[in-house]
N, C-alpha and C positions, 0 to 999 in steps of 0.2 A: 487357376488363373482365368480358364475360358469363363468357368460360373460365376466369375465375378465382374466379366465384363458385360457379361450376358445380363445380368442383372441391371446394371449402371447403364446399359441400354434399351430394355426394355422401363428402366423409370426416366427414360426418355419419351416414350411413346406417347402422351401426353402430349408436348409439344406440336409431334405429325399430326394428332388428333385436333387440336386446334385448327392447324390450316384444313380440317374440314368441314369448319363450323362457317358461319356467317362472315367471321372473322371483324368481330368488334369487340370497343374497351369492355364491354359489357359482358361477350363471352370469356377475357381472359381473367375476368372477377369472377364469373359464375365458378368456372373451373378451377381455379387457383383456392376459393373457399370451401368448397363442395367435396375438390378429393383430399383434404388436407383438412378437415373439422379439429381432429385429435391432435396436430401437431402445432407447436410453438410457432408466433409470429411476429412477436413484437417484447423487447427486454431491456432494461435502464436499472440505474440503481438510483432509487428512489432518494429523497430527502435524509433519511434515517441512516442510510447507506449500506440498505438492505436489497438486493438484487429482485426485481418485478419484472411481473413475467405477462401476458395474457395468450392463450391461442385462436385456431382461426375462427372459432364456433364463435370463438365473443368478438373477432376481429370484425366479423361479417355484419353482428348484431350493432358494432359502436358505429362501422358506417353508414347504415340507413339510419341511424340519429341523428349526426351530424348532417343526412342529404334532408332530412327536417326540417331538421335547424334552418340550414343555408333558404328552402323551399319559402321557410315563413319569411326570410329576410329580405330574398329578391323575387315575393309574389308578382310586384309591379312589373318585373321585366318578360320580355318573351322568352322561351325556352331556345338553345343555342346561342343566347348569348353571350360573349366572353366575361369570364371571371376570372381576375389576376389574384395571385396566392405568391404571397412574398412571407416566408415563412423559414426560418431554420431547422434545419435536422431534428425532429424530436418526434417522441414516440407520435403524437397527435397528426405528423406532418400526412401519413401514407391516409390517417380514416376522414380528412378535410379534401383530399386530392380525390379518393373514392367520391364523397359526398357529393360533390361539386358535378363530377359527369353523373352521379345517378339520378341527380336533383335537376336535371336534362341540361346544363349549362356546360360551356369547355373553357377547362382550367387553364392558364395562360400562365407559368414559372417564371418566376421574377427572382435575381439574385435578394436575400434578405439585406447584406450590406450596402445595398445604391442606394445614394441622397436621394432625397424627396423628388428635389429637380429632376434629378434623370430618370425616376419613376413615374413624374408626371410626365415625360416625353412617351415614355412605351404604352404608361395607359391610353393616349391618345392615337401612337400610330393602330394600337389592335382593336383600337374604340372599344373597349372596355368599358362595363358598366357597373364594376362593383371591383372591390378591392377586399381580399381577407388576409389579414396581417398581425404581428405581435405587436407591432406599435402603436402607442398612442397619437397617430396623428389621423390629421382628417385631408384626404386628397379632393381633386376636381372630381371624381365617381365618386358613389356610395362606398364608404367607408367602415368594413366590419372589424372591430377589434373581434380578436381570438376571444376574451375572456368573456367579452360579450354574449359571443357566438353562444357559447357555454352554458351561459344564463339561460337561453331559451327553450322554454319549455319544450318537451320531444311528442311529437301526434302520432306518427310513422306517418305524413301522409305528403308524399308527395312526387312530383309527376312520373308518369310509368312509362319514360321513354326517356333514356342515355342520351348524353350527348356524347358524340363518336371521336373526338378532337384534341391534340395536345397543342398548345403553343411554346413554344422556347424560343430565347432571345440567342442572335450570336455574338452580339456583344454588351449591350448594354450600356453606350455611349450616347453622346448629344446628339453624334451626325450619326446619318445615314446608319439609321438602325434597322436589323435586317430579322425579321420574325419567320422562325419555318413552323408552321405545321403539320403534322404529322396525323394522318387516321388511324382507326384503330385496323384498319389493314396491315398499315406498314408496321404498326405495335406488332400484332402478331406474326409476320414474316421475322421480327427481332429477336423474340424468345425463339423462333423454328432456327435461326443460325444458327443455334447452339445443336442442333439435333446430330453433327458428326461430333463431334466434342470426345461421346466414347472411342470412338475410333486412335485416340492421340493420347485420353488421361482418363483415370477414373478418379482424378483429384477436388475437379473442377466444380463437377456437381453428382449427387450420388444420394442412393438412398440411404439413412440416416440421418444424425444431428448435424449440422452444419448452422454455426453462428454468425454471421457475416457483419462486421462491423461498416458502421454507416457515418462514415465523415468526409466522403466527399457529396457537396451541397445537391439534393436532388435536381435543383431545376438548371444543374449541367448535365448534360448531355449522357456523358460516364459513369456519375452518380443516378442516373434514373432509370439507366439503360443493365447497366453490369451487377449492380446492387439492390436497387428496388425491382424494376419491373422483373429480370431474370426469376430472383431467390425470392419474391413471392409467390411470381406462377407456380413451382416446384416446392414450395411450402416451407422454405424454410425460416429460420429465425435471425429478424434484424436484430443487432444489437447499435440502443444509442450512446453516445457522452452528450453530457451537458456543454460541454465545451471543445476546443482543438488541440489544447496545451498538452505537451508531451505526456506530462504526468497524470491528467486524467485519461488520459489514452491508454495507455499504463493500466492504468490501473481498472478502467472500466476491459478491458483485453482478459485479464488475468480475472479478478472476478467472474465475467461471466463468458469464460474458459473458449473468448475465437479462434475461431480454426481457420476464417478467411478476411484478408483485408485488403480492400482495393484502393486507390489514391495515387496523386499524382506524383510530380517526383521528389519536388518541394521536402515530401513525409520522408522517403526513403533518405534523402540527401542529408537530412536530417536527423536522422538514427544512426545512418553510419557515421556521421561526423560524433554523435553520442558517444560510440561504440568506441573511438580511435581516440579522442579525448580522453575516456575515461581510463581505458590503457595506456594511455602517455603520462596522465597524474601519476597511475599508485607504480611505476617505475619501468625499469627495460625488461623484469623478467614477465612482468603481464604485454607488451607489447610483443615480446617473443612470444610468446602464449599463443596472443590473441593471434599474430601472424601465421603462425603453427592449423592454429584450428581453421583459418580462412584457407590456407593454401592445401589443408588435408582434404574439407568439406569442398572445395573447388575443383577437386584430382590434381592436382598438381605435386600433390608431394606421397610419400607409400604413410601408412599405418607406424610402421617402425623409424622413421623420419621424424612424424609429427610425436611420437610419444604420447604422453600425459595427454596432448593436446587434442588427442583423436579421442580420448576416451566422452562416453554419453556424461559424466558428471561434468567436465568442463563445459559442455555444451548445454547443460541443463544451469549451471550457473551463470554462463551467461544470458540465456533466454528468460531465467525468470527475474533476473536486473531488467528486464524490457517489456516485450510482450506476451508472454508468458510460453510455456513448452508445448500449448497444443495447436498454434497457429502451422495450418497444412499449405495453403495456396493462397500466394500474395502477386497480386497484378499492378504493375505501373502506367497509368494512362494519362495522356491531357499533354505532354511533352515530350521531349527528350530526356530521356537518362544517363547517365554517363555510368564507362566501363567499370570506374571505380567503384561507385555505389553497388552497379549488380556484383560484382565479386564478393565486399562485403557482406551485403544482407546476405546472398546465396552461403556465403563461406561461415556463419554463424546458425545454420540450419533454417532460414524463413527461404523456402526455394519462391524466387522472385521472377516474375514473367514479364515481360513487355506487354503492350497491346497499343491498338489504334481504332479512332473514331472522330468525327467531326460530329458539329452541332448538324449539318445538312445531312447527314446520312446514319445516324448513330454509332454502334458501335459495329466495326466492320471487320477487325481479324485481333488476334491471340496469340501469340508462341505459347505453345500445349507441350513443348515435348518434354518429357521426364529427364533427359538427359543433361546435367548442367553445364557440360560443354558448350552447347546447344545455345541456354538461356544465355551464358556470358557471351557470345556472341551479339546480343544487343536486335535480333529479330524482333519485329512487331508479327511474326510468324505466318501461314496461310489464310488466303480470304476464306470468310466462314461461308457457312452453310448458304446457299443462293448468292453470294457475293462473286463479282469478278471483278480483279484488276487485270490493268493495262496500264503501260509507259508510251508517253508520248514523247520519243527520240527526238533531241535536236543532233543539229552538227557539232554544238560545243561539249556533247558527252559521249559517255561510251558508249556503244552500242547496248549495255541493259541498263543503264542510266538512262534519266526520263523523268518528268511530271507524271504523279499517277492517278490515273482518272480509275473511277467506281463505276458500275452497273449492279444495281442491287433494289430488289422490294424494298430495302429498306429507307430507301431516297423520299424525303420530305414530299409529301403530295402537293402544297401548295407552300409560296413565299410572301411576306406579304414587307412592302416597300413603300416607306412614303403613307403609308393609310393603305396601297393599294394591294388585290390578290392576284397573283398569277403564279402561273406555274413556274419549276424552277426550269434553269436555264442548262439543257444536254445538249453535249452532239453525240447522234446514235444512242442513246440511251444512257449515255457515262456521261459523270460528275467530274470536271477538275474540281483537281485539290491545290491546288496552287505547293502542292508538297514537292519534293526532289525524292525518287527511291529510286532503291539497285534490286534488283533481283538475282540472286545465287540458280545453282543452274540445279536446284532440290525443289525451287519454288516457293521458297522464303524470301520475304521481302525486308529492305531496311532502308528508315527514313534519312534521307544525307542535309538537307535542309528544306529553308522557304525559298520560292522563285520571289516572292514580295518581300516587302523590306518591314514586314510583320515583326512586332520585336514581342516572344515567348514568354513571359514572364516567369515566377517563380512558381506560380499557382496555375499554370498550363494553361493561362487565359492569355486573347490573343489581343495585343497594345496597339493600334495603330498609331504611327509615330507622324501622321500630317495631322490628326487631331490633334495631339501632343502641343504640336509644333503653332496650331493656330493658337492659343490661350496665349502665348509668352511674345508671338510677334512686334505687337505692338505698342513692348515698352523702350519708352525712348532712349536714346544712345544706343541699342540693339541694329545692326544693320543688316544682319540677317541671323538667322538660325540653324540648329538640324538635330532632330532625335536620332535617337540609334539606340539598341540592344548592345550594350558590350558583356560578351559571357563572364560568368563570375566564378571565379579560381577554375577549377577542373572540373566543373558541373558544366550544362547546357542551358541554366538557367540565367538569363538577361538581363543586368541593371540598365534600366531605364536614364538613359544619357544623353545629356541637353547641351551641345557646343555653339556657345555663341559668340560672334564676330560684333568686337565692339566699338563704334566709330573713334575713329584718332581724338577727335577734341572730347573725348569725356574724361574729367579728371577723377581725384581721390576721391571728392565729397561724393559726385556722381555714379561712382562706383558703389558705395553706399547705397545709394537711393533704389540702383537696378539690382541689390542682391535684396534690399526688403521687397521690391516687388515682386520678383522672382519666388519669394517666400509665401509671401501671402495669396499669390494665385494659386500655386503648389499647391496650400493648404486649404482651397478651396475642390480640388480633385478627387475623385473616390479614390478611396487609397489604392488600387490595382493600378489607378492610371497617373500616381503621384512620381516624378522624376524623383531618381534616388541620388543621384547627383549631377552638377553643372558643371560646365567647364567653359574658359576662356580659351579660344583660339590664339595664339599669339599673328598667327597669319589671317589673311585671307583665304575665308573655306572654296573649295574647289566647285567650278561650277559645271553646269551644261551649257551648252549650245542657248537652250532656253530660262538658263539662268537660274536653274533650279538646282541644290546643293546635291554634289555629287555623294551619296549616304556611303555608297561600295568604298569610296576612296579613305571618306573621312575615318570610317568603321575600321580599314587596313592602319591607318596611321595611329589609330589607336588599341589595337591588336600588337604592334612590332612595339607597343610600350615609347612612343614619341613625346622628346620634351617640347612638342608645339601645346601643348594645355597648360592651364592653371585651372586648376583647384575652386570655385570660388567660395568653397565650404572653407577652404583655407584662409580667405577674409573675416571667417563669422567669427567675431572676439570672444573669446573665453569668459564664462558667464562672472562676473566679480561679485562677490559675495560682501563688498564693504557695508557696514552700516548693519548686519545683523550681528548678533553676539559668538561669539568662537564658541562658546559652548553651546548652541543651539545648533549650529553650523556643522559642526565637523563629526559629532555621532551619525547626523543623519547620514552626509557621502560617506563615514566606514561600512555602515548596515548595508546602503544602496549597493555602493563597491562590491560586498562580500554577494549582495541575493545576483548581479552579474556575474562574479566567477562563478556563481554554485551553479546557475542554469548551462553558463557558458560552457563549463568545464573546461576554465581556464586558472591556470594558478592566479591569485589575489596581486600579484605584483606587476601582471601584463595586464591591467583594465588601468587606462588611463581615461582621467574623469572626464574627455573631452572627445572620447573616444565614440564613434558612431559605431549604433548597435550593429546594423549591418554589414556597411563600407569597411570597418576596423576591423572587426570584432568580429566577425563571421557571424552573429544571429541570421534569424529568420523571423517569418510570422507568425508560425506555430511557436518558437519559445518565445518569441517576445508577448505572447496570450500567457502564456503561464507565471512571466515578466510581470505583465500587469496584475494577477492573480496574486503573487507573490506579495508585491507589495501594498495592494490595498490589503491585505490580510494583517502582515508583520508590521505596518505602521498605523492599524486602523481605520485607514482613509478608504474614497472613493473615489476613483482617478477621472473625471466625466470621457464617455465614449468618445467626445468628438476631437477627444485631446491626444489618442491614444497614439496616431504616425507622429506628431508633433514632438514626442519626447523622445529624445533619441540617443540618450548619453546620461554619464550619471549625476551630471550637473542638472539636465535637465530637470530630471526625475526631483532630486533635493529640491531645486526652488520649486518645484508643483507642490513638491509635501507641504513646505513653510507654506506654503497659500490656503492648502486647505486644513492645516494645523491651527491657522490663522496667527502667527508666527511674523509678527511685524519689525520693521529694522528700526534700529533705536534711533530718536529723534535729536 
């Protein structure tokens, strides 16, 4: 046991070797290729759906192509200057992000799903002078399509001086968008936090193969921190999907055989809802089962209790129903998790970890302990390596109750606001977090909430709800408004909740009129920041002093389940199908009906066609990706992207198909 840790900590050494380099993006590339030539870096299954592979010897080579490429493309510009990379997960994503800082420019990570609109806001506040993207569009900066990029011929020649820089956005909004920067100092102080790691696992990171599946989006924080920059510096192998949809997840897991998967909680919440589904269909002796094996795999119950259930074959059939039997260490980052989920996943053999990190500081601590007592506890575990927290006590908590402020190398070197740079904003050298944590008296910490009225969404991205709230203001008979986060069932994840107080003289017609507007601004929202439902106050909302809506109150009144709301989704008329022909009609909602239960893993006879995929129906975003997969495939069609939140039910879905069937109503 000692020569195994001995090991797992001397293929740590690398890291402490780094903090004694220059400490730039430049050294964590040289050495991240150099001692890892022979090992795998990059793996997709290809078109054919055949598993591809490349290592670092050719990773190293495909990056100074593309830093070519980008050289020939933004000759014009001086070196440092920004270049925005709005790009999806794919094998290409890590050798255009190399390119970019060796070709001496600093790359600036743009979510790939922001409208144009809010892409031309970020280009401007980081005065960005190029853009490299999968889309065919053309922004206010130079505009490089990917395939483009592709086309150009390769020289090797270009400038011999890094640029040292990351930008990330923390939100990606209209207003007050806030850009950190990060050097490649603070990069390297990020991969050195992992340097106790063996201390707590040898799960985590370790010499050998290690596959690390790559679906949370790199240019969040989580994603660039935990999975790229970590598991390239120590060599190991990302693995992509082409997509988020459960079943290529699935199925790219199991082909090219992960052992690690990190993601937010959205994923987990979402397998276990799989899991518990799928035992509830085929009867009460799989949900005994399945109970059996959760509460044996959790200690809670002896070997001779659980029976049949403890045995490796049930555990090996259920793992390879999902993500297949070799996945070792799975981390939940970007929100809150709920109890139930960690029981779950832990209790089916994926031992599941919490962690924490913000976009201003990266990633900053872990629950490492092997113990699954431990994990079910719901710790984000201790500050990592050079990290220190601190709770800033009020009088309204307990004494280790607190706001918890960070002191860490890893804090964003510069913020930039407005267009403008400065440094970010410490007292004493620590970060608020605007977070609520307790600390156990071991020195494990746990998240209790936000001090802000920040609403978490499902994808650990953070909503603000006075943005929200400005788009809907000013439609008329509205007298005032209030967003809110209300949790959804037993998760910690937030439907996005719009209560509006609606003046006395507005009648029936009227009502009409402010739920189409309400729609069609809605549908004008990235989808993260689209209200998932509305509601009519029957009262007057509760105010301040200064007039402003009490969020605390309204969010309680809506918690204790109060009949002061209406529904306004409950106005939206039930789509009538008159005037198309019943035999064109009714194949298509049984087909639609039946691809909802089979994703839902709900029996065929609880999808009511009017039923919202989320609000009803418990979907999500990840199945409703494999939703739309499903049935552009089964009906032949192609569903256009910008329609994709718009359809929400199985009505919906039927009239999209007749339009692009081209399927007209009889005359």
């Amino acid at each position: 046991m000692y020569s195994e840790y001995k090991q797992v900590k001397q293929f740590f050494q690398s890291a402490e070797d780094l903090l004694k380099t220059s400490k730039t993006m430049e050294d964590i590339f040289l050495r991240a290729t150099s001692l890892h030539k022979k090992e795998k870096a990059i793996t997709w299954i290809n078109e054919k759906g055949k598993v591809s592979s490349f290592k670092y010897k050719h990773y190293k080579t495909y990056c100074f192509e593309y830093a070519s490429r980008i050289s020939q493309k933004l000759k014009d510009y001086p070196l440092d200057s920004v270049v925005a990379l709005k790009f999806h997960n794919c094998p290409d994503w890590p050798l255009v992000f190399w390119g970019i800082l060796m070709s001496g420019y600093i790359p600036f990570l743009i979510d790939a799903k922001l409208p144009k609109e809010n892409t031309e806001v970020l280009l401007k506040e980081s005065h960005a002078v190029a853009i490299i993207t999968q889309e065919i569009v053309t922004y206010s900066v130079t505009s490089i399509n990917f395939n483009s990029l592709k086309d150009v011929k390769v020289n090797f020649k270009f400038a011999n001086k890094w640029a040292n820089n990351v930008i990330f956005c923390s939100s990606g909004t209209t207003g007050n968008v806030k850009l950190m920067k990060y050097d490649g100092k603070n990069l390297c102080y990020q991969i050195a936090a992992a340097i106790d790691m063996p201390e707590e696992t040898k799960d985590i990171m370790y010499p050998g193969e290690i596959n690390i599946l790559a679906i949370i989006p790199f240019h969040h924080i989580f994603g660039f921190v935990a999975v790229f920059l970590w598991y390239t510096f120590f060599g190991k192998n990302i693995v992509f999907t082409k997509d988020l949809s459960p079943k290529e997840v699935a199925n790219v897991s199991q082909k090219c055989s992960v052992t690690h998967i990190y993601s937010v909680p959205l994923f987990w919440d979402s397998l276990a809802q799989q899991v518990n589904r799928k035992a509830e269909l085929e009867g009460e002796k799989k949900m005994d089962l399945l109970a059996k094996m959760i509460a044996f795999h959790t200690h809670k119950i002896s070997n001779e209790e659980a029976g049949m259930a403890a045995s490796n074959i049930a555990l090996n059939t259920v793992q390879s129903q999902l993500l297949g039997k070799k996945v070792r260490y799975c981390i939940s980052g970007g929100g809150y998790l709920s109890a139930d989920t960690l029981n779950t996943i832990n209790g089916i053999g994926y031992n599941l970890y919490n962690g924490f990190g913000m976009t201003e500081v990266g990633v900053v601590s872990v629950e490492l302990s092997s113990y699954v007592e431990q994990r079910l506890k719901g710790s984000i575990g201790k500050p990592l390596h050079g990290v220190t927290y601190k709770l800033a006590n009020t009088t309204k908590l307990e004494p280790n109750v607190g706001e918890l402020l960070i002191k860490s190398p890893t804090i964003h070197s510069i913020e930039i606001i407005d267009g403008i740079e400065k440094e970010p904003e410490l007292e004493d050298g620590f970060l608020r977090t605007g977070d609520i944590a307790a600390v156990d008296e071991t020195g494990y910490y746990y998240l209790k909430g936000r001090i802000k009225d920040i609403i978490i969404n499902e994808n650990g991205e953070n909503v603000y709800p006075d943005e929200i709230e400005d788009y809907f203001k000013d439609i008329p008979g509205i007298v005032r408004l209030c967003v809110v986060g209300v949790k959804k069932g037993k998760t910690h994840h937030e439907v996005i909740t719009c209560i509006l107080e609606i003046s006395s003289d507005v009648g029936e017609d009227d009502m009409d009129v402010i739920m189409k507007k309400c729609e069609e601004i809605n549908n004008t929202l990235a989808n993260e920041k689209r209200v998932q439902k509305f509601l009519i106050s029957k009262n007057r909302l509760p105010l301040t002093s200064s007039l402003k809506v009490k969020r605390f109150q309204v969010k309680q009144f809506l918690d204790s389940k109060s009949d002061s709301f209406v529904d306004l989704n409950q106005k939206k008329p039930i789509k009538d199908f008159a005037g198309y022909r019943k035999e064109d009609v009714e194949p298509i909602i049984k087909h639609v009906r039946k691809i909802f239960a089979k994703i839902l893993l709900l029996p065929f006879v609880k999808i009511n066609d009017n039923d919202h995929w989320v609000n009803d129906l418990g979907g999500d975003s990840m199945s409703y990706v494999e939703l739309i997969n499903t049935v552009n495939k089964e009906f032949e069609v192609e569903i256009p992207e910008e329609k994709y939140a718009l359809l929400t039910n199985v009505n919906d879905f039927t009239e999209e198909i007749l339009s692009l069937k081209g399927i007209q109503k009889n005359k």
